[in-house]
N, C-alpha and C positions, 0 to 999 in steps of 0.2 A: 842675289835673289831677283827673280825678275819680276815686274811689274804689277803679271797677273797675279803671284804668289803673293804677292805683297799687300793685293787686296783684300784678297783672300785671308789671311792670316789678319787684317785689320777687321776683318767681317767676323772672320768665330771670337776678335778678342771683345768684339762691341754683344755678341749674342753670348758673352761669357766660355765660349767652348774652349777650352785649352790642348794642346796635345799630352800624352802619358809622362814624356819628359818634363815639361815645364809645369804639371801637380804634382809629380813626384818630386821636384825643386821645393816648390813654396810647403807641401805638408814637412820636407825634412827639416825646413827652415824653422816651419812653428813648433816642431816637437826640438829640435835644439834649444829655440826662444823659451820654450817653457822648463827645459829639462835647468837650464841655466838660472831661473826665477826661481826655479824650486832649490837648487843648490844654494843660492845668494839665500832664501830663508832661511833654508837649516843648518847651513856651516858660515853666513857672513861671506860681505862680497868680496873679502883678501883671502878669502882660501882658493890655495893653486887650482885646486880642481874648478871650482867656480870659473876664474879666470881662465884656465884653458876651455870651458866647455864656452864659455864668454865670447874669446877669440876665434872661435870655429865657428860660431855661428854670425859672426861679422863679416868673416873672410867669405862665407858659404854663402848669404845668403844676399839682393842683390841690393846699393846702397841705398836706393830710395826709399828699401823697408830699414834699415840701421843707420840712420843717419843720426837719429834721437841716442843712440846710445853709447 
């Protein structure tokens, strides 16, 4: 990436503009994050299903948001 791009890309991230790729990153992330919140209530957080929707959304999503969990 060269320089200008760099700035550039620091500029929409301070004016909040994101590209298509990287909201479609973060909303899969929070719909995984909640889909898994929601499993941990109604089935307990050792059920496999839990745990795997758990781990998908560790591995998906990037670590500064999952660090807590």
């Amino acid at each position: 990436m060269s320089a200008a791009q760099k700035q550039e890309e620091d500029e929409k991230e301070k004016a909040g503009i994101t590209d298509s790729s990287s909201d479609y990153k973060m909303r899969h992330c929070y719909v995984t994050y909640v889909e898994s919140q929601r499993c941990i209530k109604k089935k307990g957080e050792m059920a496999a299903e839990c745990e795997k929707i758990g781990k998908h959304f560790r591995s998906f999503c990037p670590k500064e948001w999952v660090s807590w969990c």
